[in-house]
Every structure is written in structure tokens, then in C-alpha cells.
MARMAR-430608 format. One record per residue (C-alpha): residue in three letters; x, y, z. Coordinates in steps of 0.2 Angstrom, whole numbers, plus 5000, padded with zeros to 4 digits. Example, Ala and Ser with C-alpha at 12.3 -4.5 7.8 and 13.67 -1.06 7.14 Angstrom:
# residues 2
<rec 'Ala' <5062 4978 5039>>;
<rec 'Ser' <5068 4995 5036>>;
//
This chain:
# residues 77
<rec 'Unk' <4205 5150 5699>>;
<rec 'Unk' <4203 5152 5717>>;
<rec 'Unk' <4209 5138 5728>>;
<rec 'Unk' <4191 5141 5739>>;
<rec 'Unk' <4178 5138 5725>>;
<rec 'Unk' <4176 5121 5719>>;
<rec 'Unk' <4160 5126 5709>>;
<rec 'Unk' <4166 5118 5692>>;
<rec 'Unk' <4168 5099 5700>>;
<rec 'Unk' <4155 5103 5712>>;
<rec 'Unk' <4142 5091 5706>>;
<rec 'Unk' <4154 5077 5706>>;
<rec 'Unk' <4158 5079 5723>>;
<rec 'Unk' <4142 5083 5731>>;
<rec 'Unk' <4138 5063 5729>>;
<rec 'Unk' <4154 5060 5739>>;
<rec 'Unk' <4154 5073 5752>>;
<rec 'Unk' <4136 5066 5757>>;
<rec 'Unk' <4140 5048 5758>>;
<rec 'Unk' <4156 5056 5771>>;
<rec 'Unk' <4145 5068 5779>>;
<rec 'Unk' <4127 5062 5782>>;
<rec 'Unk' <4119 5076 5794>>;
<rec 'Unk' <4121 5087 5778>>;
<rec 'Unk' <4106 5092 5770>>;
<rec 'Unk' <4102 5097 5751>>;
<rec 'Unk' <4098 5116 5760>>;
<rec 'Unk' <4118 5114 5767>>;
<rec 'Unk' <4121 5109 5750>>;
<rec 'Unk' <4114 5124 5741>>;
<rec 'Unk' <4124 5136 5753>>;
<rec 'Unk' <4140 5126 5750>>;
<rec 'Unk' <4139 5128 5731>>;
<rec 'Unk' <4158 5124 5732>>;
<rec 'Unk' <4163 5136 5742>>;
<rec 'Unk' <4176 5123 5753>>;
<rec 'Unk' <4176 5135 5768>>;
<rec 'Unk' <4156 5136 5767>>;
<rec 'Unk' <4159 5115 5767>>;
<rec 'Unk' <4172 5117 5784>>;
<rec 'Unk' <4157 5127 5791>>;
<rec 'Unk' <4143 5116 5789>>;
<rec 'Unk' <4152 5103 5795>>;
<rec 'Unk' <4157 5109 5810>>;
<rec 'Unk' <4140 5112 5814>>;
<rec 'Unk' <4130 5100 5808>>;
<rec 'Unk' <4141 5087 5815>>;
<rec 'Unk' <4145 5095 5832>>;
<rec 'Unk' <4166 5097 5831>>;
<rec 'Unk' <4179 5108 5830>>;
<rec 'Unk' <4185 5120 5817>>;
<rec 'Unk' <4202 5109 5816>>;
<rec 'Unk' <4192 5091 5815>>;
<rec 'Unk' <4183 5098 5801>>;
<rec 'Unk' <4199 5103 5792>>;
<rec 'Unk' <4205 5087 5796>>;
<rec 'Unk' <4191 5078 5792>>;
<rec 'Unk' <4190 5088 5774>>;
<rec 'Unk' <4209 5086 5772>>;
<rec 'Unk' <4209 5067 5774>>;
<rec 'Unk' <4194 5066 5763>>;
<rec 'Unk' <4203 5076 5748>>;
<rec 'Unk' <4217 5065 5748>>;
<rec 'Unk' <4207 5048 5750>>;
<rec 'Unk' <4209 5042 5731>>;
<rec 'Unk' <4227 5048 5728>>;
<rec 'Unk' <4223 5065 5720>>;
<rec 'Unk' <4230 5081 5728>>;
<rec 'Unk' <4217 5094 5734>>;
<rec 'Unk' <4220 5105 5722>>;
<rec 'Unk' <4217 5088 5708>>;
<rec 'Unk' <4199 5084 5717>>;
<rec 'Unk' <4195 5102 5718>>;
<rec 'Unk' <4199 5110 5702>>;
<rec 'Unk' <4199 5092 5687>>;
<rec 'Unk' <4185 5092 5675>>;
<rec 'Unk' <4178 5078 5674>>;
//
């Protein structure tokens, strides 16, 4: 499975990736379509910071309940 596409949980964390990131829209959503480098992008834009916030900002928000990234990305729910 490709560490990049987090299609499979996708719905799931949609719900939680607005509630962090709120400039999101449903369009930036769609393009997402767990795709976790379409996610860094659209944030970076959408909330006016640098490529490195936004990693840091997605890394602090894949870890926040415990799980590893690759946990949050890739367990079916």
C-alpha cells in the first residue's frame, strides 16, 4: 500500500481534518481524496504557511491520539 494514499480511511478522517483545518472546503476535499501530499498542499494554501508548518502541522495531527501515521493512515476502521 502506498504510504501517500490514505483513500481506504479517508472518510473517517475527513471529519477530523476539518475540525484541524477550517479554511478547507468540500472542493479541497474532493481534490485531497487521501492523497496526504494533495492534503500538505491545500493546506499550505488555504491557510497561508510554509511547506514545513504544514508538515508539521499534519505530523502533530497524525500522532495526536497515540497511533503512528502509518496506524491513522492505513487501519480500517
Amino acid at each position: 500500500m502506498n504510504k501517500d494514499t490514505i483513500e481506504g480511511n479517508w472518510k473517517q478522517l475527513k471529519g477530523k481534518a476539518k475540525e484541524q483545518w477550517g479554511k478547507l472546503t468540500d472542493d479541497d476535499f474532493d481534490v485531497i481524496a487521501g492523497k496526504r501530499d494533495q492534503l500538505l498542499g491545500r493546506i499550505q494554501e488555504r491557510h497561508g504557511i510554509s511547506r514545513d508548518e504544514a508538515e508539521k502541522q499534519v505530523k502533530d495531527w497524525e500522532s495526536r491520539d497515540g497511533r503512528t501515521p502509518e496506524a491513522l493512515w492505513f487501519e480500517k476502521y
